[in-house]
N, CA, C and O atoms as a Maestro MAE file, in Angstrom:
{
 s_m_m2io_version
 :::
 2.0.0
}

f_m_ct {
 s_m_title
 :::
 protein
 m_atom[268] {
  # First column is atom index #
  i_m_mmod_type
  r_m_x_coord
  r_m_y_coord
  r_m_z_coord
  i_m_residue_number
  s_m_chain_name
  s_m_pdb_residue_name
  s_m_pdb_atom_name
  i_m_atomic_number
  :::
  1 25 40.918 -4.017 -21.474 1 A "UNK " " N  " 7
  2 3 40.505 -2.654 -21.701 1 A "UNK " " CA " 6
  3 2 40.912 -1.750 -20.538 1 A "UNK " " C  " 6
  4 15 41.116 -0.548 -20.706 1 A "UNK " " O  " 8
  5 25 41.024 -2.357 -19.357 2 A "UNK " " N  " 7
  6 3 41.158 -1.517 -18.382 2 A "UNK " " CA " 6
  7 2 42.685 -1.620 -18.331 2 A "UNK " " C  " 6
  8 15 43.234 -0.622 -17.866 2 A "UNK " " O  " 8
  9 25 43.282 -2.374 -18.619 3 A "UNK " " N  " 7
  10 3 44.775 -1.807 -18.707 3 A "UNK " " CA " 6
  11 2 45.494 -0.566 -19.983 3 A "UNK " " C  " 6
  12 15 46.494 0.151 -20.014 3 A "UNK " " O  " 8
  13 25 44.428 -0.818 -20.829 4 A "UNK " " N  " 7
  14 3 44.715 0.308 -21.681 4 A "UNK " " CA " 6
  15 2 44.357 2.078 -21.335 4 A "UNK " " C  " 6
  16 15 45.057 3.075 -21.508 4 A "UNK " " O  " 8
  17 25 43.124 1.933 -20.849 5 A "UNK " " N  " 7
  18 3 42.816 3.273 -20.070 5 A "UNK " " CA " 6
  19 2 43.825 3.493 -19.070 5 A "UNK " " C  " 6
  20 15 44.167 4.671 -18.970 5 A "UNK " " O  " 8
  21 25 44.545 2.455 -18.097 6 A "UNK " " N  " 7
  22 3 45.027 3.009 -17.003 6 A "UNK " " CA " 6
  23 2 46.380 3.426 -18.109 6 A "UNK " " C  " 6
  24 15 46.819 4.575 -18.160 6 A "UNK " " O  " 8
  25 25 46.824 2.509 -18.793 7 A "UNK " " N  " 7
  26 3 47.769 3.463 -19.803 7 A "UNK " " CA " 6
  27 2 47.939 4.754 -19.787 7 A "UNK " " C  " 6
  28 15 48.803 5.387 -19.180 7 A "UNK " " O  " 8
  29 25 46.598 5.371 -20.872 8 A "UNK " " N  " 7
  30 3 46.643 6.069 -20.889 8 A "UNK " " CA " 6
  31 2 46.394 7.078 -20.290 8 A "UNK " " C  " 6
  32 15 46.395 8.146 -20.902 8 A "UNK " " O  " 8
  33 25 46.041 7.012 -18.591 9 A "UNK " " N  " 7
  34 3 46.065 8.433 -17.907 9 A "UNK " " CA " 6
  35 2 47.540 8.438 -17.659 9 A "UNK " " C  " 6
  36 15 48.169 9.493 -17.740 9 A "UNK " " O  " 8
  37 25 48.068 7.405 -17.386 10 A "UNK " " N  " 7
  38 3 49.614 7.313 -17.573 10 A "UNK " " CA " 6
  39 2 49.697 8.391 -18.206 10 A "UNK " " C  " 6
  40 15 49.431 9.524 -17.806 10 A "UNK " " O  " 8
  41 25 50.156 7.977 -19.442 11 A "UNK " " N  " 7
  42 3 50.862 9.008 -20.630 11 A "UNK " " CA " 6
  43 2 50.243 10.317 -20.379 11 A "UNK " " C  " 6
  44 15 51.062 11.234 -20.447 11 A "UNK " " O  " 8
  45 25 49.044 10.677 -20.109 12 A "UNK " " N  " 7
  46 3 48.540 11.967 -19.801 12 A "UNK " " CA " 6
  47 2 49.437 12.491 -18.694 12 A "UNK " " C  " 6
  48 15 50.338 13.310 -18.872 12 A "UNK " " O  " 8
  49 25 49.195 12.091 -17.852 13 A "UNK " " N  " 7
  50 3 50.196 12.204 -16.461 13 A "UNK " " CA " 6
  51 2 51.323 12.825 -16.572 13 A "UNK " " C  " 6
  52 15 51.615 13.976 -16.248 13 A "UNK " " O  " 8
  53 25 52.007 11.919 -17.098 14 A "UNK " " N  " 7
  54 3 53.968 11.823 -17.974 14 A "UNK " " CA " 6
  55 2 54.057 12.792 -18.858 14 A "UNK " " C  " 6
  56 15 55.127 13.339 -19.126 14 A "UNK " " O  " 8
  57 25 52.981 13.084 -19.375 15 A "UNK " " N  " 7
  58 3 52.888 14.760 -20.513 15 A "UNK " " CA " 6
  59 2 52.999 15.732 -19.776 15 A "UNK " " C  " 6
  60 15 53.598 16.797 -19.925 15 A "UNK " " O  " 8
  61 25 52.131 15.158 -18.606 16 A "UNK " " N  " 7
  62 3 51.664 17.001 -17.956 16 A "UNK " " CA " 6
  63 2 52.549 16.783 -16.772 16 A "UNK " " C  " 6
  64 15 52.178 17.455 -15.809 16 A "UNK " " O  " 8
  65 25 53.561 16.080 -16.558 17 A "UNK " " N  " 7
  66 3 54.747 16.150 -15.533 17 A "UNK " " CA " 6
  67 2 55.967 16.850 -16.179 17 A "UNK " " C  " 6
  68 15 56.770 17.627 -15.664 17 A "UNK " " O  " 8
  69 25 55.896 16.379 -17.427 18 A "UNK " " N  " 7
  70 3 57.256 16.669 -18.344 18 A "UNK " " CA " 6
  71 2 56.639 18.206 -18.405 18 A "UNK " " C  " 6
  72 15 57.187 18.959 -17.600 18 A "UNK " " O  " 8
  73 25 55.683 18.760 -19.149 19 A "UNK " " N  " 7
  74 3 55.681 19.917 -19.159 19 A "UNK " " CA " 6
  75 2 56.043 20.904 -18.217 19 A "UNK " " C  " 6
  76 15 56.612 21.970 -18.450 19 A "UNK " " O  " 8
  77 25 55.666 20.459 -17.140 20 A "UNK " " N  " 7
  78 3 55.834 21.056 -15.409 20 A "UNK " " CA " 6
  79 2 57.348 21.304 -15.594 20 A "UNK " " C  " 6
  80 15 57.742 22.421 -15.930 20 A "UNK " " O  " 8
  81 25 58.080 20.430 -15.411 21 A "UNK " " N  " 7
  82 3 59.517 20.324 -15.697 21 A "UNK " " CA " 6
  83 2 60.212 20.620 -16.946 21 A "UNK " " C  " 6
  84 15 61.432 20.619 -16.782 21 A "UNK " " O  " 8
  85 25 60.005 20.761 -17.610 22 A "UNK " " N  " 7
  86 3 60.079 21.808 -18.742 22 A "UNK " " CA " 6
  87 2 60.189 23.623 -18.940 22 A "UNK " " C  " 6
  88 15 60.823 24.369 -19.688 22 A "UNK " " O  " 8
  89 25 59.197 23.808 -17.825 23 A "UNK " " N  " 7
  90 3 58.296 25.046 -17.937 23 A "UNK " " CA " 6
  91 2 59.200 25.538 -16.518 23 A "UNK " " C  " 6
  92 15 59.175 26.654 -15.999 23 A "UNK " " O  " 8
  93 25 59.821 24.594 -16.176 24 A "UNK " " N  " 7
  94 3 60.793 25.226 -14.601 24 A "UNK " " CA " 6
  95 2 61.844 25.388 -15.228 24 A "UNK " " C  " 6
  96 15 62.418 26.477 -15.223 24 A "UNK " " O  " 8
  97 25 62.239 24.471 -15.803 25 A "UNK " " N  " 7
  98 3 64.004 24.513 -16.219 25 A "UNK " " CA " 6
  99 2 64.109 25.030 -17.019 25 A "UNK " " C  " 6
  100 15 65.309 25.300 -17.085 25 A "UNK " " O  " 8
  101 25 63.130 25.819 -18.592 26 A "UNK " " N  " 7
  102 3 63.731 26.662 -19.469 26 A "UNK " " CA " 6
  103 2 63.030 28.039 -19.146 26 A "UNK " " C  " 6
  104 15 63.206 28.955 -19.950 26 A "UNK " " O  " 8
  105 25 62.437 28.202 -18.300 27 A "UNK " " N  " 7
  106 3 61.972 29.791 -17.696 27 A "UNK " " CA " 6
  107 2 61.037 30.102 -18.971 27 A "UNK " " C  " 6
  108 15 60.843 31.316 -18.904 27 A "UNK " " O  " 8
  109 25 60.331 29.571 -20.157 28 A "UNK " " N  " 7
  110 3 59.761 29.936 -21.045 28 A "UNK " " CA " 6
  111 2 60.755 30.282 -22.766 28 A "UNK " " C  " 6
  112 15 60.272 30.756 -23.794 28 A "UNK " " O  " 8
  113 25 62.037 29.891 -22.553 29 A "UNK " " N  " 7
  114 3 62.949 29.807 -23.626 29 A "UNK " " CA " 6
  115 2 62.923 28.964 -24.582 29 A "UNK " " C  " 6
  116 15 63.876 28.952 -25.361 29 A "UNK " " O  " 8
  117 25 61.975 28.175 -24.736 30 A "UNK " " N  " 7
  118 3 61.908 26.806 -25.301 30 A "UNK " " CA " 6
  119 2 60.512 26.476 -25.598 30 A "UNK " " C  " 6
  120 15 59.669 26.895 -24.805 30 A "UNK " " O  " 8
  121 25 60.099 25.738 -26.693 31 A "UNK " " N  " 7
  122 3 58.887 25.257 -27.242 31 A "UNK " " CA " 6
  123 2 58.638 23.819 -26.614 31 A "UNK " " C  " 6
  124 15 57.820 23.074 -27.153 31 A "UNK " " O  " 8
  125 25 59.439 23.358 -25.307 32 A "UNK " " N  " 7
  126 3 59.323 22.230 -25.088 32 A "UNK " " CA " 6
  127 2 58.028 21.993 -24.540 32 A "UNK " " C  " 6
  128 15 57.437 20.968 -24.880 32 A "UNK " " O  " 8
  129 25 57.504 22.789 -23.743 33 A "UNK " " N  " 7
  130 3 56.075 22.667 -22.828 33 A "UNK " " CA " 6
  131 2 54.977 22.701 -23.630 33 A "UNK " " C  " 6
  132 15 53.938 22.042 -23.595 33 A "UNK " " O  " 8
  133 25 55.493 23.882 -24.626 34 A "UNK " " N  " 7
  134 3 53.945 23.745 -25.185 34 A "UNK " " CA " 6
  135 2 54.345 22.406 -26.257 34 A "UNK " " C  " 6
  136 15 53.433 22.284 -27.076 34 A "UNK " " O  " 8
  137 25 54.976 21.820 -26.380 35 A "UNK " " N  " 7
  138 3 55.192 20.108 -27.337 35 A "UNK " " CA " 6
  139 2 54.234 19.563 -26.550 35 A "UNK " " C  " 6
  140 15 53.074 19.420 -26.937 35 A "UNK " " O  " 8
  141 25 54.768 19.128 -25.074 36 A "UNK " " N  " 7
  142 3 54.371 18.345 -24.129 36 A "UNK " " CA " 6
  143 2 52.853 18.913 -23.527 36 A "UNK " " C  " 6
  144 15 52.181 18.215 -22.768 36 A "UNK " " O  " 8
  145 25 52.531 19.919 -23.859 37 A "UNK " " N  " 7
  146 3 50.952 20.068 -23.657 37 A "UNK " " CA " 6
  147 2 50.202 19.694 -24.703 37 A "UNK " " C  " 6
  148 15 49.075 19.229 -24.530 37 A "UNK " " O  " 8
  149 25 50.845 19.884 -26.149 38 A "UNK " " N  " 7
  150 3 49.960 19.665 -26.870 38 A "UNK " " CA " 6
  151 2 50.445 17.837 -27.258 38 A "UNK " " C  " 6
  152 15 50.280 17.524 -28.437 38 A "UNK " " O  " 8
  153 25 50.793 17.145 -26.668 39 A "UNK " " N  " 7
  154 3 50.634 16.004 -26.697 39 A "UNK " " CA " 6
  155 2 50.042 15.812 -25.722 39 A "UNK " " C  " 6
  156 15 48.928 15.408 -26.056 39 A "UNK " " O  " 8
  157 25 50.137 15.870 -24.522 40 A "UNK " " N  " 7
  158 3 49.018 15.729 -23.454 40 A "UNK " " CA " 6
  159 2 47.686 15.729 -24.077 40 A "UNK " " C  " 6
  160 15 47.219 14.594 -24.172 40 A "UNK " " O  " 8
  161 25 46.848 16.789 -24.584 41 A "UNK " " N  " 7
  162 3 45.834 17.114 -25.618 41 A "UNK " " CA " 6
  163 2 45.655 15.880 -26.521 41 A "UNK " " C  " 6
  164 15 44.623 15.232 -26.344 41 A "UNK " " O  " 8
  165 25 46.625 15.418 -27.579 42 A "UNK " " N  " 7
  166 3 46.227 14.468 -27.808 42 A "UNK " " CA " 6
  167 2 46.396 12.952 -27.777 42 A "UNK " " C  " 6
  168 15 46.050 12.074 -28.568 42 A "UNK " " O  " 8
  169 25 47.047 12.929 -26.592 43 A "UNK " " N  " 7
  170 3 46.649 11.557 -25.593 43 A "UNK " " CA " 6
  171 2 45.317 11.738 -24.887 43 A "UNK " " C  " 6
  172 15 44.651 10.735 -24.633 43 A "UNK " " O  " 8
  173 25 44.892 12.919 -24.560 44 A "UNK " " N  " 7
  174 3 43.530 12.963 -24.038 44 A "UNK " " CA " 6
  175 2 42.355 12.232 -25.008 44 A "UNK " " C  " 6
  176 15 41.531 11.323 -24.908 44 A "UNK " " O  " 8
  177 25 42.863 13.331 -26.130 45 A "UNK " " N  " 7
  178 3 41.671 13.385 -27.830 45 A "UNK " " CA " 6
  179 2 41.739 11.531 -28.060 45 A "UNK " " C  " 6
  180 15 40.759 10.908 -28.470 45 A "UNK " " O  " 8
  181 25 42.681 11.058 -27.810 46 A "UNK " " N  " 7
  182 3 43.182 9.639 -28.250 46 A "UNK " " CA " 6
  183 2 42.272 8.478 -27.080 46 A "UNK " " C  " 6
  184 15 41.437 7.644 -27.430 46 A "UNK " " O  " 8
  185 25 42.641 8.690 -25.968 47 A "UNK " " N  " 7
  186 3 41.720 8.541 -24.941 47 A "UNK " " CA " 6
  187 2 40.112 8.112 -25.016 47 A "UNK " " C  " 6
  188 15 39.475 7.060 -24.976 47 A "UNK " " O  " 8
  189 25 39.889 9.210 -25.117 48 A "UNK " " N  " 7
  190 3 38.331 9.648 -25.408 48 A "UNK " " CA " 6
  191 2 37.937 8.565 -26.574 48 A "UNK " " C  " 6
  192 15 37.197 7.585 -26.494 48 A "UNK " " O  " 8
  193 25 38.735 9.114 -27.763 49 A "UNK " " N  " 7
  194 3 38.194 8.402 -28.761 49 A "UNK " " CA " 6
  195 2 38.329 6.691 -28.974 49 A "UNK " " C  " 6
  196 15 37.661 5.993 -29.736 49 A "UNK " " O  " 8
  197 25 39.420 6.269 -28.041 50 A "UNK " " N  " 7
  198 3 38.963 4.636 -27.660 50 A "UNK " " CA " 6
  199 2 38.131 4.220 -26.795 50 A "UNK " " C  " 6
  200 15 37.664 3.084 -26.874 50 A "UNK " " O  " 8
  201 25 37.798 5.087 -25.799 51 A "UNK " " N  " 7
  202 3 36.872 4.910 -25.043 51 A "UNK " " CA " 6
  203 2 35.491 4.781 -26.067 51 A "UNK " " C  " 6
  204 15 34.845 3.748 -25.888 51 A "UNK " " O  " 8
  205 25 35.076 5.537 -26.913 52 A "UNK " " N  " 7
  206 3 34.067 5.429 -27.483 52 A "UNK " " CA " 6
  207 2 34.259 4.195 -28.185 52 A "UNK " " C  " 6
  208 15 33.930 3.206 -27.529 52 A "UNK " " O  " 8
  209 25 34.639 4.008 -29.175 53 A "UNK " " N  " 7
  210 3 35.107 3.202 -30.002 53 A "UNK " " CA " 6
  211 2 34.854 1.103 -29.284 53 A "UNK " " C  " 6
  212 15 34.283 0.136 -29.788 53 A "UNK " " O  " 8
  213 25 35.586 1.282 -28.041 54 A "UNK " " N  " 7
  214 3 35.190 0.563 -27.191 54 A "UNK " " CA " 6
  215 2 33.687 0.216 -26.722 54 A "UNK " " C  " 6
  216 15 33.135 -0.876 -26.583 54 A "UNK " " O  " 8
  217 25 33.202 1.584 -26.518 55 A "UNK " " N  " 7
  218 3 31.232 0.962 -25.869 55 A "UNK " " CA " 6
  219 2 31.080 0.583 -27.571 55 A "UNK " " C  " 6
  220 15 30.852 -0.590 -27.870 55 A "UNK " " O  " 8
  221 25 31.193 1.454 -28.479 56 A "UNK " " N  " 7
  222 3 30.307 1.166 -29.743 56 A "UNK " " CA " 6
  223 2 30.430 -0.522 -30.226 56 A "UNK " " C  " 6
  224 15 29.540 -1.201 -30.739 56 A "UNK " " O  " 8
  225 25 31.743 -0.908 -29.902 57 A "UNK " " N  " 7
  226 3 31.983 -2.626 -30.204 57 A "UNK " " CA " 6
  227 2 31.419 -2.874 -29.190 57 A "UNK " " C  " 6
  228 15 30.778 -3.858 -29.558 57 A "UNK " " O  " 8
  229 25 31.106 -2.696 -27.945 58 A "UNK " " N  " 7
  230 3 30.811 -3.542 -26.891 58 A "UNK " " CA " 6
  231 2 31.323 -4.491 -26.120 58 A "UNK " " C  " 6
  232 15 30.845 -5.579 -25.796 58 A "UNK " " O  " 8
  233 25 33.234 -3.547 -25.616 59 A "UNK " " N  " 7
  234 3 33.726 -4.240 -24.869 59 A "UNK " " CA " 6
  235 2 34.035 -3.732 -23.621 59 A "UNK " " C  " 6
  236 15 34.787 -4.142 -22.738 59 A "UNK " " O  " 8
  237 25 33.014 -2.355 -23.747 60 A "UNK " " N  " 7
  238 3 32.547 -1.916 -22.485 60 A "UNK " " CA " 6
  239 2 31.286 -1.589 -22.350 60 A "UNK " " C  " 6
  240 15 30.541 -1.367 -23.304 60 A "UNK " " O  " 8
  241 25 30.802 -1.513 -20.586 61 A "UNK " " N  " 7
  242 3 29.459 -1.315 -20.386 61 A "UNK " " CA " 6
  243 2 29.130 -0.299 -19.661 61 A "UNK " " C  " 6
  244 15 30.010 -0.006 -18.851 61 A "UNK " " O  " 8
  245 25 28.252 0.323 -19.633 62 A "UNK " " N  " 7
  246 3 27.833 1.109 -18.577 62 A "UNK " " CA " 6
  247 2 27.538 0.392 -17.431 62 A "UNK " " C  " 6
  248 15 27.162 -0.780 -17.437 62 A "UNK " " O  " 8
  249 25 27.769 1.345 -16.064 63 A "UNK " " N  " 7
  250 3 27.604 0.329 -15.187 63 A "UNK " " CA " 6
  251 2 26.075 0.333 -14.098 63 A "UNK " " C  " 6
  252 15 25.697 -0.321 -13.125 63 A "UNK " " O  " 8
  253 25 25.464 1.606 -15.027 64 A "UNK " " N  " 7
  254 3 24.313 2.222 -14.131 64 A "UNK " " CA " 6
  255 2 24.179 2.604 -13.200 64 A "UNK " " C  " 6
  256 15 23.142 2.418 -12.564 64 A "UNK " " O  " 8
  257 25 25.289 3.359 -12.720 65 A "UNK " " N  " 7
  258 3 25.478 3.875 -11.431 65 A "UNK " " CA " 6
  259 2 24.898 5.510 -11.574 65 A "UNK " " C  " 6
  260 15 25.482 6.430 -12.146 65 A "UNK " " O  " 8
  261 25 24.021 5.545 -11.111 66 A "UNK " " N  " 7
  262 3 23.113 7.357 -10.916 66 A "UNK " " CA " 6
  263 2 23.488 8.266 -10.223 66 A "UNK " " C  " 6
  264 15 23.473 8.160 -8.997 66 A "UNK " " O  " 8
  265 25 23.928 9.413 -10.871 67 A "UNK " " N  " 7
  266 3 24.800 10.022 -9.557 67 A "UNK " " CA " 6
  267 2 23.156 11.121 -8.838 67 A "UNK " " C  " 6
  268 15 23.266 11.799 -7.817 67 A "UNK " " O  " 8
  :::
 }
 m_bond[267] {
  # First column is bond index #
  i_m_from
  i_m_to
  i_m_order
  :::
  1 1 2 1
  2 2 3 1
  3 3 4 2
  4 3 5 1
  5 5 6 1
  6 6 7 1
  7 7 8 2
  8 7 9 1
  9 9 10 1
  10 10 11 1
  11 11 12 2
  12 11 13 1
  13 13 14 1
  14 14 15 1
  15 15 16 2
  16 15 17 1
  17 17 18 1
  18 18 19 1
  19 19 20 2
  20 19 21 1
  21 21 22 1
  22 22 23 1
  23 23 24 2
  24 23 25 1
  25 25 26 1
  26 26 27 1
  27 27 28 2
  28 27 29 1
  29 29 30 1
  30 30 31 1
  31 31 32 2
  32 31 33 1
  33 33 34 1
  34 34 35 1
  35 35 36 2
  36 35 37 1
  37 37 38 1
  38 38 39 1
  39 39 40 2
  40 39 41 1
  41 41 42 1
  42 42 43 1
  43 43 44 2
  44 43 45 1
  45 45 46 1
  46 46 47 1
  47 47 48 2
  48 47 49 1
  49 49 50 1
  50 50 51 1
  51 51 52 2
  52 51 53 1
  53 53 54 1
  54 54 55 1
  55 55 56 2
  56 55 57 1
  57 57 58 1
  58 58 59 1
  59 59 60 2
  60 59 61 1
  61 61 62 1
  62 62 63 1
  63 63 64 2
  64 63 65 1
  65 65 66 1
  66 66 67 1
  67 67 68 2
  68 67 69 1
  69 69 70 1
  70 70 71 1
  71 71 72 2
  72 71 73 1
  73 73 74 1
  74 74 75 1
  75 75 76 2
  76 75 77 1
  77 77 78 1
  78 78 79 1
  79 79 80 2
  80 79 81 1
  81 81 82 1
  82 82 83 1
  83 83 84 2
  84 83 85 1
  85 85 86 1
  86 86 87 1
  87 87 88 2
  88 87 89 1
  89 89 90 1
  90 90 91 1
  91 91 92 2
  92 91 93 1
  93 93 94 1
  94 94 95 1
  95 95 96 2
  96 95 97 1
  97 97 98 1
  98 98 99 1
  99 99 100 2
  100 99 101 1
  101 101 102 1
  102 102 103 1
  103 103 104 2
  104 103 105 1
  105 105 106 1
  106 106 107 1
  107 107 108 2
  108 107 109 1
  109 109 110 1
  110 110 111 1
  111 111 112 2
  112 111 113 1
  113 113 114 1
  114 114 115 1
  115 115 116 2
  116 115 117 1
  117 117 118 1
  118 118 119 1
  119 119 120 2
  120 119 121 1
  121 121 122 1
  122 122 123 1
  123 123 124 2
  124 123 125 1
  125 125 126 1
  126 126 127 1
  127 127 128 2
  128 127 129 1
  129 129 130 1
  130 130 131 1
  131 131 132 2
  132 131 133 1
  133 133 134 1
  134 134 135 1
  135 135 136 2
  136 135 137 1
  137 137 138 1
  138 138 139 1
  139 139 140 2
  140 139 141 1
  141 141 142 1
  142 142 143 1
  143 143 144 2
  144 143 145 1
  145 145 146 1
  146 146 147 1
  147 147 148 2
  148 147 149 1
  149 149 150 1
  150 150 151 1
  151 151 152 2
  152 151 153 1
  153 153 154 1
  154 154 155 1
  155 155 156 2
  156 155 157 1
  157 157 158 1
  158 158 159 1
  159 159 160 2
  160 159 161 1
  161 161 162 1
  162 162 163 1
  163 163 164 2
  164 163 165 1
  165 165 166 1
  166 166 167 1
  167 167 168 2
  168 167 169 1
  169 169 170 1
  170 170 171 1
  171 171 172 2
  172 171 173 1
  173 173 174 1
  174 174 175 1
  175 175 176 2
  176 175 177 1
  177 177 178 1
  178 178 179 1
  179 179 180 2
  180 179 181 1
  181 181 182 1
  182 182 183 1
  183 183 184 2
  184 183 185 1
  185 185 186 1
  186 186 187 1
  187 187 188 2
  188 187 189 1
  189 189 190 1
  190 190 191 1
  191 191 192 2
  192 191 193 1
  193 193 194 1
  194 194 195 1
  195 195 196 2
  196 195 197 1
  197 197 198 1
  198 198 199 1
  199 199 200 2
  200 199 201 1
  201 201 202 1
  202 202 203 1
  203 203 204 2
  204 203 205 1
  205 205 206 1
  206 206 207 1
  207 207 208 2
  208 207 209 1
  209 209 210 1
  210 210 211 1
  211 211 212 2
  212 211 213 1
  213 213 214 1
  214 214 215 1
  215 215 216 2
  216 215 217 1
  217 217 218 1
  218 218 219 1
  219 219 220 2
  220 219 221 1
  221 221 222 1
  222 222 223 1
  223 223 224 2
  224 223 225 1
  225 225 226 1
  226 226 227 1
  227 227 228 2
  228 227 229 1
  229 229 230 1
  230 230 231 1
  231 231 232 2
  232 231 233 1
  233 233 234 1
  234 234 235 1
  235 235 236 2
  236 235 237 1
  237 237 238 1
  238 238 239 1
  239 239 240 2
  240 239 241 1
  241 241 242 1
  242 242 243 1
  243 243 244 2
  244 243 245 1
  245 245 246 1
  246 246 247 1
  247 247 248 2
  248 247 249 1
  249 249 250 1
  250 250 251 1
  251 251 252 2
  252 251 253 1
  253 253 254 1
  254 254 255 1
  255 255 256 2
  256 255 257 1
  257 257 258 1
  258 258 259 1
  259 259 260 2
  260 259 261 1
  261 261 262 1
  262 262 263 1
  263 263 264 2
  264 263 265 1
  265 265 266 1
  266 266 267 1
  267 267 268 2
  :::
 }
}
């Protein structure tokens, strides 16, 4: 499980790098950034929703740490 989360901040990462670089090299001429944001978005949405999906089976735990 924890190699899948670190995955996916990966791919979050790699979205919101590509966009960066995107958003330099076409000066705003191009629909490429907003592609790559709105996949960022849902690698996030995607994220989230295995994370849940995960406690609800119970192959993760809380760890009771109180902030």
């Amino acid at each position: 499980m924890k190699i899948l989360v670190a995955i996916g901040f990966i791919l979050i990462l790699g979205s919101l790098g590509s966009a960066l670089v995107f958003l330099m090299r076409d000066k705003g001429r191009s629909n490429r950034t907003v592609q790559a944001l709105a996949l960022r978005v849902g690698f996030s949405v995607l994220l989230f929703l295995l994370l849940l999906v995960a406690y609800r089976m119970g192959w993760i735990q809380p760890t009771g740490i109180i902030y």
